[in-house]
Backbone as CSV, one residue per row, in Angstrom:
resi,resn,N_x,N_y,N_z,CA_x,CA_y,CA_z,C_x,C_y,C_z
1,UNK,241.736,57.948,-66.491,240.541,58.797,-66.362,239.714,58.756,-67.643
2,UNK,238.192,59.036,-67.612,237.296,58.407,-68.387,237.215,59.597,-69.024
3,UNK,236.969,60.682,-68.529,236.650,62.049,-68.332,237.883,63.408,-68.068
4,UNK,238.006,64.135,-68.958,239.260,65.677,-68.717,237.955,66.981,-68.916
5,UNK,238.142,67.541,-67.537,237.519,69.419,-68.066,238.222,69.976,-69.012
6,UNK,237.846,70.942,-69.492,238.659,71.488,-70.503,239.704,72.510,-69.751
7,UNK,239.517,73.011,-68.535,240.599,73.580,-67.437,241.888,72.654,-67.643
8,UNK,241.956,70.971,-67.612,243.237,70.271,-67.317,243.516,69.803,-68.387
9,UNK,243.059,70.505,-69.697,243.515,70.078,-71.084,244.572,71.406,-71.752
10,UNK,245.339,71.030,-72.653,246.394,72.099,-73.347,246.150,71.299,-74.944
11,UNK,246.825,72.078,-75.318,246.709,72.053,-76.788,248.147,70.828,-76.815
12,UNK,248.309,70.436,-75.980,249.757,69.112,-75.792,248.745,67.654,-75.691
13,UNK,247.422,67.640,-75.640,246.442,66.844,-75.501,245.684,66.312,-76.324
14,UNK,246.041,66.355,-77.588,245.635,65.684,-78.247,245.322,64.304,-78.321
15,UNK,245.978,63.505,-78.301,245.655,62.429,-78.330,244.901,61.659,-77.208
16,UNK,244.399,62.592,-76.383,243.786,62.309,-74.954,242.005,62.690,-75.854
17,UNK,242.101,63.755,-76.014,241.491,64.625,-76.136,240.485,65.238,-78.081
18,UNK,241.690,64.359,-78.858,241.341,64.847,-80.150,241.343,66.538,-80.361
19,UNK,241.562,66.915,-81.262,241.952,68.576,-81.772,241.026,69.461,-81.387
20,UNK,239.421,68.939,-81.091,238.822,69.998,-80.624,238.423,70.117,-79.320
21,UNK,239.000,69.098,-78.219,238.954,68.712,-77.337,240.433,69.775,-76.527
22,UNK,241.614,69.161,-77.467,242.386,69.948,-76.904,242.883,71.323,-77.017
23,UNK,242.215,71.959,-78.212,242.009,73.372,-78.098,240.943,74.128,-77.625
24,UNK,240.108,73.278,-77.647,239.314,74.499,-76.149,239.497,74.526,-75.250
25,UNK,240.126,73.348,-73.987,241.564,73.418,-73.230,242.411,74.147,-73.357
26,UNK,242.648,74.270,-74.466,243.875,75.618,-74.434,243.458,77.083,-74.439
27,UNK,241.926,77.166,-74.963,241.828,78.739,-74.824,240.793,78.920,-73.177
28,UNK,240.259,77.783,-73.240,240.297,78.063,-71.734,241.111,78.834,-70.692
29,UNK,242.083,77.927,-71.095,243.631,77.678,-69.919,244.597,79.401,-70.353
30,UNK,243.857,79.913,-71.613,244.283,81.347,-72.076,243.619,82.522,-71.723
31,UNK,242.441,81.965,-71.129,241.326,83.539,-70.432,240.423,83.167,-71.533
32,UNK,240.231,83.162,-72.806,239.097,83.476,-73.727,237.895,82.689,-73.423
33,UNK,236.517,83.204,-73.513,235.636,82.832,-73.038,234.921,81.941,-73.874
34,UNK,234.936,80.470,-73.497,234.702,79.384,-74.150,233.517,78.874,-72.750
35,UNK,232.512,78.021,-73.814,231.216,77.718,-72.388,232.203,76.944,-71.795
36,UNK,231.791,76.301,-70.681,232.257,75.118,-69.659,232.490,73.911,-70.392
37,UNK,232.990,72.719,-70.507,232.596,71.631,-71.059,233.908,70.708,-69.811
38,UNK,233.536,69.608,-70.725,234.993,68.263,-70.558,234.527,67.645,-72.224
39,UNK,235.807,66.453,-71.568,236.065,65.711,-73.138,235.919,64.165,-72.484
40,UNK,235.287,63.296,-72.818,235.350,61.898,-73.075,236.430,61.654,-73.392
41,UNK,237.554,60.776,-73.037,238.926,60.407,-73.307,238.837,59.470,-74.510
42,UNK,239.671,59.360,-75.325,240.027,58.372,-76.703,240.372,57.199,-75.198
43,UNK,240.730,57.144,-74.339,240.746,56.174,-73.670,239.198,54.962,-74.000
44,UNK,238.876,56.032,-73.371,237.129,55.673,-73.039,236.337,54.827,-74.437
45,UNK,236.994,55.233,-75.440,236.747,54.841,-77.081,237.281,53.768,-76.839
46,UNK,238.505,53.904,-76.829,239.587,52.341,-76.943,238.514,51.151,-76.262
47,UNK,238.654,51.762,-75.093,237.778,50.618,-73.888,236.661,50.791,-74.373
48,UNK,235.953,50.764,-74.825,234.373,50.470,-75.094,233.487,50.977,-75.946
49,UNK,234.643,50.983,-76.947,233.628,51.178,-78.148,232.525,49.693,-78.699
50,UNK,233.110,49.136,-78.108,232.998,47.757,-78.441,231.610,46.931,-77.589
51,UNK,231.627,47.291,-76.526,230.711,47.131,-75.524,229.845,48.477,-75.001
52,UNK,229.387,47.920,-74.180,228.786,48.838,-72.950,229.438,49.265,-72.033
53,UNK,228.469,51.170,-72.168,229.628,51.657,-71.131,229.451,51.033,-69.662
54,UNK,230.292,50.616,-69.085,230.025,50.180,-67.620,229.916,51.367,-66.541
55,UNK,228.829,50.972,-65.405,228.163,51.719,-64.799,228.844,52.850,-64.218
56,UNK,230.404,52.555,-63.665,230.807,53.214,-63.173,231.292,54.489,-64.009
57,UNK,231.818,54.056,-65.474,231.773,55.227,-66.270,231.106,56.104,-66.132
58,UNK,229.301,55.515,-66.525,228.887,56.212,-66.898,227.999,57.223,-65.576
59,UNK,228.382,56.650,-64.348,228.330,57.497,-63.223,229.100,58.951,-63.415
60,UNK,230.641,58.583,-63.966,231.642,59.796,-63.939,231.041,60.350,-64.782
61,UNK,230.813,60.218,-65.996,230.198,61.379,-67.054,229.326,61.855,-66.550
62,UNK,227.789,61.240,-66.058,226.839,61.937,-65.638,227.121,63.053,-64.417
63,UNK,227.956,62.559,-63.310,228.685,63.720,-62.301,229.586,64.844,-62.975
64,UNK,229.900,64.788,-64.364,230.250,65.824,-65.288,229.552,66.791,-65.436
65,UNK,228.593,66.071,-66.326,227.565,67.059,-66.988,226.885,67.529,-65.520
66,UNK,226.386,67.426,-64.707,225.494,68.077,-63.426,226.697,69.444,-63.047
67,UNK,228.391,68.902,-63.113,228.991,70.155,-62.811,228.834,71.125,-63.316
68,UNK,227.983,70.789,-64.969,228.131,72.044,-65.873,226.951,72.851,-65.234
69,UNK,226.250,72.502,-64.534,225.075,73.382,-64.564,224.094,72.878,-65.538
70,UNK,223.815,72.615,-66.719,223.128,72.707,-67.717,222.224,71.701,-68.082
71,UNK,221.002,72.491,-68.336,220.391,71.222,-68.797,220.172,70.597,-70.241
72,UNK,220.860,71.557,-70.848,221.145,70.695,-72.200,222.505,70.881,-72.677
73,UNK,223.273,70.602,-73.460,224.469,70.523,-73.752,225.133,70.414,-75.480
74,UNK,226.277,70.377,-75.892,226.642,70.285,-77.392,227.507,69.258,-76.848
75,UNK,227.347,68.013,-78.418,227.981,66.462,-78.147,228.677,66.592,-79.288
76,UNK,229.797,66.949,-79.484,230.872,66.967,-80.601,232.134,65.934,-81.015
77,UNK,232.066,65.196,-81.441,233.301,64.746,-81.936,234.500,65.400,-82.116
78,UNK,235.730,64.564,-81.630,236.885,65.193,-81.245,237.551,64.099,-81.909
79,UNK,238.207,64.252,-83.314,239.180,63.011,-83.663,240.737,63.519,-83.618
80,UNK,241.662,62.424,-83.056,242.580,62.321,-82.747,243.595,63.273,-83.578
81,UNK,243.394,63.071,-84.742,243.880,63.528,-86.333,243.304,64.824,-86.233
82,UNK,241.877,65.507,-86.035,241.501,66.401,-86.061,242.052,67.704,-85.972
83,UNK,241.750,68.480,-86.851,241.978,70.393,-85.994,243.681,70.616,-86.200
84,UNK,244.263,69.818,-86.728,245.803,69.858,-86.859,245.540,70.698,-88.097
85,UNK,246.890,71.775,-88.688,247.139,72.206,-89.699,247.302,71.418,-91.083
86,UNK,247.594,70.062,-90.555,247.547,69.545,-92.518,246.570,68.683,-92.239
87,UNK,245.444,68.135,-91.888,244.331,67.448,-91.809,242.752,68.156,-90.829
88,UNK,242.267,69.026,-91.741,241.017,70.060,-91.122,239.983,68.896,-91.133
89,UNK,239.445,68.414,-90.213,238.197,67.314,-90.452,236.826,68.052,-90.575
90,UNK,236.900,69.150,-90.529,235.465,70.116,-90.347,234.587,69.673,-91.588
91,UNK,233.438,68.954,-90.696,232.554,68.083,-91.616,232.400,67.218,-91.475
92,UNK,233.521,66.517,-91.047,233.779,65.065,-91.168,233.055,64.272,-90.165
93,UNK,233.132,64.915,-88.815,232.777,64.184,-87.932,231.457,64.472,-87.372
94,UNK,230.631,63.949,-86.441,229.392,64.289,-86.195,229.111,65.745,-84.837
95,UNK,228.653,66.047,-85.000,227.912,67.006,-83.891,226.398,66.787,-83.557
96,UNK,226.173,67.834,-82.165,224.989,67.614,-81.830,224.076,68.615,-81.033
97,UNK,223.495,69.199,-81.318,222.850,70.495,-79.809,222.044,70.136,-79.526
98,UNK,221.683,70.864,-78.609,220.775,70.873,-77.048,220.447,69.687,-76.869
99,UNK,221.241,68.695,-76.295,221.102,67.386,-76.099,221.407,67.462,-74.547
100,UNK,220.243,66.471,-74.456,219.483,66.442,-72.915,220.067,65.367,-71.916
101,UNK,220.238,65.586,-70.538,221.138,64.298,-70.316,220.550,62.662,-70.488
102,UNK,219.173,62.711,-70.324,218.762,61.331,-70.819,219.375,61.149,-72.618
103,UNK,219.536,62.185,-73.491,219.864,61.512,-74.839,221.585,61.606,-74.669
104,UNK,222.253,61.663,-73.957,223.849,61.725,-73.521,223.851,60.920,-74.373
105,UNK,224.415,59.584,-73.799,225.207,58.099,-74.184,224.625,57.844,-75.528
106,UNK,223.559,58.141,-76.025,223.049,57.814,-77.671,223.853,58.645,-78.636
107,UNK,224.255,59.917,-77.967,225.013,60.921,-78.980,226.762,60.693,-79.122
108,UNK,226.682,60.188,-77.731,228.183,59.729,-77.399,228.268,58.535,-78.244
109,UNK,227.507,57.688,-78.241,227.600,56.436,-79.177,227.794,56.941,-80.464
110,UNK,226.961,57.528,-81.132,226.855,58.525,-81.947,228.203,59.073,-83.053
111,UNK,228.766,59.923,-81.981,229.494,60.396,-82.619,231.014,59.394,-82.014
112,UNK,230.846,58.491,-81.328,231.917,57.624,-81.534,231.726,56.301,-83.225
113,UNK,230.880,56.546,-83.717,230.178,55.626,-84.900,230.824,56.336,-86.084
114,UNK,230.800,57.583,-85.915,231.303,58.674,-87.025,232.461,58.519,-87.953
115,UNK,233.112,58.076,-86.897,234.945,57.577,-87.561,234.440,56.655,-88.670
116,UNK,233.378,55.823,-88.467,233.269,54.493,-89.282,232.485,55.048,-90.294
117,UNK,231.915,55.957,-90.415,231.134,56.678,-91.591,231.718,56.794,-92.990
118,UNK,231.063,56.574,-94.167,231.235,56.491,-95.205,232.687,57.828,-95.645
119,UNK,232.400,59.014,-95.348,232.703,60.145,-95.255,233.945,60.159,-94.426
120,UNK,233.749,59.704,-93.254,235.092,59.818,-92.300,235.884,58.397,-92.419
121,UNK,235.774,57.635,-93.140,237.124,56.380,-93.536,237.304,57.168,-94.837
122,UNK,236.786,57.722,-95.864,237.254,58.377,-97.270,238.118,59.421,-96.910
123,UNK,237.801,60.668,-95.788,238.441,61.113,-95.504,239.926,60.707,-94.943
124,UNK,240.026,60.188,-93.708,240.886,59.276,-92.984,241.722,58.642,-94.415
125,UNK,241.597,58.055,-95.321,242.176,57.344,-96.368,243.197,58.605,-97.228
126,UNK,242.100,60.171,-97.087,242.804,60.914,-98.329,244.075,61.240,-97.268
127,UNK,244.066,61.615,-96.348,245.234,61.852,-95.221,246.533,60.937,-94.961
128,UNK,245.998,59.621,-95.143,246.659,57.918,-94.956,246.862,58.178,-93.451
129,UNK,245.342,58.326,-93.292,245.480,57.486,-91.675,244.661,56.180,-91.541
130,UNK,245.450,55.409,-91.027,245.002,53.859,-90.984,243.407,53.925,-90.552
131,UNK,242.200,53.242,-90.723,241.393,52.991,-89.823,241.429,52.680,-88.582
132,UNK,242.570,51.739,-88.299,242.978,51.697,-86.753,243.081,52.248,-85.762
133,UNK,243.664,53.583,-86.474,244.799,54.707,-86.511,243.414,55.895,-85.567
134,UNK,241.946,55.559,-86.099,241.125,56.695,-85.979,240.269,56.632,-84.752
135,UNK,240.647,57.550,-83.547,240.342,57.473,-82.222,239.622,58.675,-81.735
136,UNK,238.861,58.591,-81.242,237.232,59.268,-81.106,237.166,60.045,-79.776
137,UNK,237.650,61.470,-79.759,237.187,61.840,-78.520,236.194,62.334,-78.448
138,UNK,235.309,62.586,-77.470,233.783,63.235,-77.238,233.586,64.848,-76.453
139,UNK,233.249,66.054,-77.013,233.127,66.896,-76.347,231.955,67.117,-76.075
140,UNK,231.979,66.840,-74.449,230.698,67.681,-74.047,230.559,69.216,-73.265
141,UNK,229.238,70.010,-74.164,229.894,71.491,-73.854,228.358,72.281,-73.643
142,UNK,228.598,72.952,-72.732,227.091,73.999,-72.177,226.652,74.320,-72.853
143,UNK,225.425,74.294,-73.447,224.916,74.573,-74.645,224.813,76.364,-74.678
144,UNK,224.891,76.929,-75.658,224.837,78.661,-75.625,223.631,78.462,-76.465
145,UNK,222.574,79.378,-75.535,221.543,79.566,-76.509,221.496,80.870,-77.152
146,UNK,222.287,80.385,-78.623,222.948,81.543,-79.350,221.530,82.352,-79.929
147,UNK,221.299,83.950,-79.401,220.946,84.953,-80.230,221.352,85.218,-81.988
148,UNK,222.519,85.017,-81.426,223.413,84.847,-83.229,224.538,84.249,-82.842
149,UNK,225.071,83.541,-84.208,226.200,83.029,-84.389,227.082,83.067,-85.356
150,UNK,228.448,82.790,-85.248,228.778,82.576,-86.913,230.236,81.997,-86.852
151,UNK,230.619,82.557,-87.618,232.203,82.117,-87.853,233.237,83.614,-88.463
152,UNK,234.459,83.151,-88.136,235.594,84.473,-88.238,236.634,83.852,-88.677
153,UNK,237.021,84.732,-89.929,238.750,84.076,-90.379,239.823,85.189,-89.828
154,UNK,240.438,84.896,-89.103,241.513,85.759,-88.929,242.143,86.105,-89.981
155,UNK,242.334,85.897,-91.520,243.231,86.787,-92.525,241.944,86.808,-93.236
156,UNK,241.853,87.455,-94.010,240.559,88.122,-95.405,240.645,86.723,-96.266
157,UNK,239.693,85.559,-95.870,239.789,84.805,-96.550,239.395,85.024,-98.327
158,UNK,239.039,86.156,-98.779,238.798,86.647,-99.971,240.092,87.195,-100.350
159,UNK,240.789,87.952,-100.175,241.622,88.676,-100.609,243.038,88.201,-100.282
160,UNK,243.146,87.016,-99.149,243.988,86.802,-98.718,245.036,87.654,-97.358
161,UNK,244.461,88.705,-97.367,244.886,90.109,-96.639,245.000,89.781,-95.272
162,UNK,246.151,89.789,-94.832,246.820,89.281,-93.460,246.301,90.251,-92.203
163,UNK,246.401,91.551,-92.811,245.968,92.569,-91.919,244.684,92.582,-92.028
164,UNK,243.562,92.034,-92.013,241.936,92.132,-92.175,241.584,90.633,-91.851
165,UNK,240.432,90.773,-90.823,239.962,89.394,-90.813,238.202,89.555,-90.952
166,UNK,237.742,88.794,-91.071,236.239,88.378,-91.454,235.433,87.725,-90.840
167,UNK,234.290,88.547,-90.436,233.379,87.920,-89.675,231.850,87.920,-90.560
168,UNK,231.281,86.369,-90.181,230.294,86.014,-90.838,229.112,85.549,-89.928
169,UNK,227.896,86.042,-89.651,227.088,86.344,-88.839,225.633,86.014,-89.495
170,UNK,224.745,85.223,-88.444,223.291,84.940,-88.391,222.408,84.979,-87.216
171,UNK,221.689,84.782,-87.441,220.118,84.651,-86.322,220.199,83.510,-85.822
172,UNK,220.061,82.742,-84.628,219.927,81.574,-84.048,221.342,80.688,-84.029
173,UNK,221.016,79.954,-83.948,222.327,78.460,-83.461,223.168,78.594,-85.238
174,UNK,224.174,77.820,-84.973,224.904,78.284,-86.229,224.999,77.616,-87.358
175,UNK,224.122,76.448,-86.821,224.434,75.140,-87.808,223.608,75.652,-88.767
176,UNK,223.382,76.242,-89.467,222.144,76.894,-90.671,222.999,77.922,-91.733
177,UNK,224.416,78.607,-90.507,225.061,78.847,-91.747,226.334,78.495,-92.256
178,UNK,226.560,77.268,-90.975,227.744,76.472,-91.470,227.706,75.862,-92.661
179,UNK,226.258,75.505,-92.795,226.137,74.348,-93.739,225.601,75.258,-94.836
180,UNK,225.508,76.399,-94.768,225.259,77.039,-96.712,223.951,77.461,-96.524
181,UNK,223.291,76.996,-95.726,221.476,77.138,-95.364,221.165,78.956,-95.808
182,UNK,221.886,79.887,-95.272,221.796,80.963,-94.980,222.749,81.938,-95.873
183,UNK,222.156,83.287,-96.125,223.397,84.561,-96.563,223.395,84.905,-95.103
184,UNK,224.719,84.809,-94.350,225.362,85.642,-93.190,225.278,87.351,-93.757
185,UNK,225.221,87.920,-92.870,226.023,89.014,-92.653,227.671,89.032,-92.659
186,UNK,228.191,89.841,-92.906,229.855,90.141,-93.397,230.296,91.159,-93.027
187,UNK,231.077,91.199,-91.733,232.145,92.074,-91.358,233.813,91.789,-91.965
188,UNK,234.194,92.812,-92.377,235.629,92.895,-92.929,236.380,93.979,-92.178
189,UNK,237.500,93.812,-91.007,237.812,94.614,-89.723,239.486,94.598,-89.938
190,UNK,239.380,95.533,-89.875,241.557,96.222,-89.914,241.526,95.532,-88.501
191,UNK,242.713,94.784,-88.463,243.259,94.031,-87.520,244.031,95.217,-86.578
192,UNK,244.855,96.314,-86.903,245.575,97.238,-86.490,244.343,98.461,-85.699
193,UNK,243.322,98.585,-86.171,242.222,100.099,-85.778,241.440,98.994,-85.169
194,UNK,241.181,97.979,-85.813,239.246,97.953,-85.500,238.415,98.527,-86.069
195,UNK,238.842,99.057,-87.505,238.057,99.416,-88.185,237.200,98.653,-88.989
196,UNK,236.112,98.611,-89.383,235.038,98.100,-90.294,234.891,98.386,-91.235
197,UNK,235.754,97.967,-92.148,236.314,98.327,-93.660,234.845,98.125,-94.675
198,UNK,234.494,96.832,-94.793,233.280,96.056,-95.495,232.145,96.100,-94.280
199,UNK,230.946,96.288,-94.913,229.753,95.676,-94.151,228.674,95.306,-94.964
200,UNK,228.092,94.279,-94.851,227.330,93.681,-96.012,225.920,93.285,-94.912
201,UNK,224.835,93.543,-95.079,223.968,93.086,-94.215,222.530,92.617,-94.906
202,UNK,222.776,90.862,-95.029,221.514,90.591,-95.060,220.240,90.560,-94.640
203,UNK,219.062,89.954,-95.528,217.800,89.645,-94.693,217.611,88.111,-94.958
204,UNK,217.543,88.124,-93.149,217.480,86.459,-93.055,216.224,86.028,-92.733
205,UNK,215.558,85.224,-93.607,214.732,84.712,-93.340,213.568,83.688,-92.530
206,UNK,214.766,82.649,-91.998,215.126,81.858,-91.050,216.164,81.403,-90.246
207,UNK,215.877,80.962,-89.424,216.893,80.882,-88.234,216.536,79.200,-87.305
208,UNK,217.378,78.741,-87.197,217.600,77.538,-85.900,217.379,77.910,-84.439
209,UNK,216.647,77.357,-84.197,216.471,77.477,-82.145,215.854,76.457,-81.933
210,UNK,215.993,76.372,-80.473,215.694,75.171,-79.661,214.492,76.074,-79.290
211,UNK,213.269,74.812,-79.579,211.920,75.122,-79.168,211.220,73.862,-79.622
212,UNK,210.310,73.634,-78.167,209.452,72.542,-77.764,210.343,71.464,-77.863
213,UNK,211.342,71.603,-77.297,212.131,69.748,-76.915,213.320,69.872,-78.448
214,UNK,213.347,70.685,-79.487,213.690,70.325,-79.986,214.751,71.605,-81.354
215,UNK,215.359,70.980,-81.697,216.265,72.578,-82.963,214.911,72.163,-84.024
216,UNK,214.855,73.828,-83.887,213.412,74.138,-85.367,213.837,75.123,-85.927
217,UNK,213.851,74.849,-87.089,213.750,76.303,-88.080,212.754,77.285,-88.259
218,UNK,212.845,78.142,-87.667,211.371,78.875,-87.146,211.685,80.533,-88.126
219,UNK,210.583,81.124,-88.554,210.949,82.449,-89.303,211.389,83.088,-88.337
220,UNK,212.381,84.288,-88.938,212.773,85.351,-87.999,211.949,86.694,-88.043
221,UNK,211.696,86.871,-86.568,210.549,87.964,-86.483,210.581,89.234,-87.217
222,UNK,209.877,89.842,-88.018,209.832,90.795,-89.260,210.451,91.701,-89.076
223,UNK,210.547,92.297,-87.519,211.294,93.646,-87.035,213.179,93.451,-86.962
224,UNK,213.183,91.946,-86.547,214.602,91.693,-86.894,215.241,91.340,-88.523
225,UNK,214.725,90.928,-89.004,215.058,90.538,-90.451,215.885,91.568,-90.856
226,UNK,216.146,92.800,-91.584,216.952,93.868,-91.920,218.084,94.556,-90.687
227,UNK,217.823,93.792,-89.446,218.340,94.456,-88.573,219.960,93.422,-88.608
228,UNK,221.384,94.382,-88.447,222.102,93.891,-88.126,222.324,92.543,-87.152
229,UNK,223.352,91.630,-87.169,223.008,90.499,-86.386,223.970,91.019,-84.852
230,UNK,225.053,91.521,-85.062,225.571,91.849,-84.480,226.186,93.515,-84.194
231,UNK,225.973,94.493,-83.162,226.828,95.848,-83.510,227.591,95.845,-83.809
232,UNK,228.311,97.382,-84.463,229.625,97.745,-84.376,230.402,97.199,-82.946
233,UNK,229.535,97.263,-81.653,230.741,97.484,-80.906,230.791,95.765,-80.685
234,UNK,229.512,95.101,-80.978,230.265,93.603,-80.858,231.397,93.203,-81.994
235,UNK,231.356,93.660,-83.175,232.074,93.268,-83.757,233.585,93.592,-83.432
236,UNK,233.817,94.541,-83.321,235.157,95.112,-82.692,235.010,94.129,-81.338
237,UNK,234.707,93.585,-80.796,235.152,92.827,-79.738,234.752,91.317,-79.897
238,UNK,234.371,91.163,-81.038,234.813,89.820,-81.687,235.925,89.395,-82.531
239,UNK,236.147,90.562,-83.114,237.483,90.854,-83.209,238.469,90.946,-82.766
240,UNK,238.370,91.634,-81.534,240.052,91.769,-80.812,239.946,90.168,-80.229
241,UNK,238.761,89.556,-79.782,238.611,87.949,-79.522,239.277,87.045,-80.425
242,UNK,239.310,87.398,-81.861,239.619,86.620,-83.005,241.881,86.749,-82.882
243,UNK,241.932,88.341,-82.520,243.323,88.541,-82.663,244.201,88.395,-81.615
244,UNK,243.463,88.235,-80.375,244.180,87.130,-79.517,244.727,85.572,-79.627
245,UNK,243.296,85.242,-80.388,242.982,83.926,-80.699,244.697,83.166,-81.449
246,UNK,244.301,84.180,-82.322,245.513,84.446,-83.668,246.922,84.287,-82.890
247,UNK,246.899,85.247,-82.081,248.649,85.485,-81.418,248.730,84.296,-80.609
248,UNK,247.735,83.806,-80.065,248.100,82.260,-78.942,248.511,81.742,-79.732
249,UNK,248.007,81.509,-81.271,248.211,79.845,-81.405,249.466,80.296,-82.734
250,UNK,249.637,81.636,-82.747,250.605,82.248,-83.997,250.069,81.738,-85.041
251,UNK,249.115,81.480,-85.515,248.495,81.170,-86.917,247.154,81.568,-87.173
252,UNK,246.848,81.902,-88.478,245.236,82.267,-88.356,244.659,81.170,-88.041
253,UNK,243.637,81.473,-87.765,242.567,80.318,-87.080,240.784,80.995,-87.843
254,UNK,240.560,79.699,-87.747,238.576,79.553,-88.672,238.243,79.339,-86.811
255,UNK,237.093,80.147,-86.707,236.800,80.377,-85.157,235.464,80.626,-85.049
256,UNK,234.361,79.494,-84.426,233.035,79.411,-84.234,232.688,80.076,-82.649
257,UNK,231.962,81.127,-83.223,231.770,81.981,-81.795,229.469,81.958,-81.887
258,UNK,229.296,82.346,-80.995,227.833,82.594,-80.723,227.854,83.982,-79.530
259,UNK,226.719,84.362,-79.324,226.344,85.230,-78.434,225.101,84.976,-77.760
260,UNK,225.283,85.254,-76.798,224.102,85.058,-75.656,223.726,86.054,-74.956
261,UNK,222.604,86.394,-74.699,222.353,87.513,-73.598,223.670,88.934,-73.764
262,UNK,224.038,89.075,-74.582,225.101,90.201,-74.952,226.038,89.920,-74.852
263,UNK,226.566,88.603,-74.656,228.098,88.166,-74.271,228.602,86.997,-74.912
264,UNK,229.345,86.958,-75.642,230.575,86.632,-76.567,231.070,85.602,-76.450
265,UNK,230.573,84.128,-77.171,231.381,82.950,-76.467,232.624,82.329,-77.747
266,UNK,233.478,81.704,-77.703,234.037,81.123,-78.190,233.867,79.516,-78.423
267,UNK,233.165,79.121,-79.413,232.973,77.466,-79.431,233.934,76.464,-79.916
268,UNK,234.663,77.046,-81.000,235.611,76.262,-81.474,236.986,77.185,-82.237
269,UNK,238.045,76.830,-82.450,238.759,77.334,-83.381,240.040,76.513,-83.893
270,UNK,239.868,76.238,-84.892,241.219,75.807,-85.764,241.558,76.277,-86.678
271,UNK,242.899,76.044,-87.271,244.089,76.679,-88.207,243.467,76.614,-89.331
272,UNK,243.361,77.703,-90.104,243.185,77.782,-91.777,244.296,76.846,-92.371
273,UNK,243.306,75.692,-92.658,244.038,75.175,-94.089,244.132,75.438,-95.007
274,UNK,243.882,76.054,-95.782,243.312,76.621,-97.114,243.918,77.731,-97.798
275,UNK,244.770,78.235,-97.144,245.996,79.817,-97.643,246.404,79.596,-99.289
């Protein structure tokens, strides 16, 4: 098979699937609310990285993406090595939003090219995984047209504090404060109450969204700027989201969530390397 939903993936799928392929399969397959997607198989790499995808492939993918509903989507790289506890690739590999199904197969090419990147063989080398060794899965996933987004450490990545985890929060799609672009907002939450120990609330100036065909950095409207990104009561329920997260996989986990229309998605999550 060319093609896995993330329904018939487990976190035992890796190598089908690559680390971020097969853990959103797994929190799928756990209740937590992750958009729809599938994964491009490291099969599908093996066979044709080399060539063109042949028609019939690329029939199955396109009868994919139409299941999602969506008309645009997130094109993520999924490496084999990936998302494991002693090799975090976050960075390494390529991503992509609101990608349209005519730009599919360019992003899929794309981020199957990534492995070969200056960045991802240096990486791959500090690990001693062969170049050979480095096999490319593809996630494709419903795009959330995130209101806000951010990221959550299940332990107090400041303090180290097992009982407290941390949530870091912005305006628009998230790639603005993955990459340093932005001061997030900062929730610091007792794992035991749900209490909101820390609250730190910036003014953000700009924000990422999809507008006119395309991700723009557009100002954020004057009345929102000082305004929290997220409530109290979302945070407490991004939270108890984060401490489920935690007990599935028994380890803290770094966990990329967004919100939409008032509701709470889960995009990615892997194990803190970094303790």
């Amino acid at each position: 098979m060319f093609i896995k939903f993330f329904k018939d993936l487990s976190k035992d799928n890796v190598k089908d699937a690559g680390g971020k392929g097969a853990s959103l399969g797994e929190m799928t397959n756990a209740g937590i609310p992750v958009p729809p997607g599938f994964v491009i198989t490291t099969d599908t790499y093996k066979n044709f990285y080399k060539q063109e995808l042949p028609i019939d492939v690329q029939q199955e993918i396109l009868a994919a993406f139409d299941q999602l509903g969506a008309e645009r989507v997130a094109v993520r790289s999924s490496a084999v090595a990936e998302d494991s506890s002693n090799a975090s690739w976050a960075g390494q590999m390529e991503s992509y939003l609101n990608v349209s199904k005519q730009e599919l197969f360019d992003k899929v090419r794309e981020c199957w090219n990534s492995n070969k990147s200056e960045r991802g063989l240096a990486y791959a080398a500090l690990q001693n995984i062969a170049e050979d060794q480095l096999f490319v899965a593809v996630v494709i996933q419903k795009m959330v047209e995130s209101e806000s987004s951010g990221v959550m450490f299940t332990i107090n990545p400041v303090t180290k504090n097992t009982q407290e985890l941390m949530i870091e929060a912005g305006f628009g799609l998230g790639e603005m404060l993955v990459q340093g672009m932005i001061t997030p907002d900062n929730f610091v939450v007792a794992k035991d109450t749900l209490e909101i120990r820390n609250k730190e609330i910036s003014t953000q100036e700009t924000m990422l969204v999809f507008q006119d065909g395309e991700n723009k950095e557009v100002l954020v409207p004057e009345e929102k700027k000082k305004e929290p990104t997220l409530t109290e009561a979302q945070v407490k329920e991004l939270a108890q989201l984060g401490i489920r997260i935690e007990d599935h996989y028994h380890s803290p986990q770094d966990i990329e969530w967004a919100l939409e229309k008032g509701r709470l998605y889960i995009v990615q999550s892997r194990p803190i390397t970094t303790l």
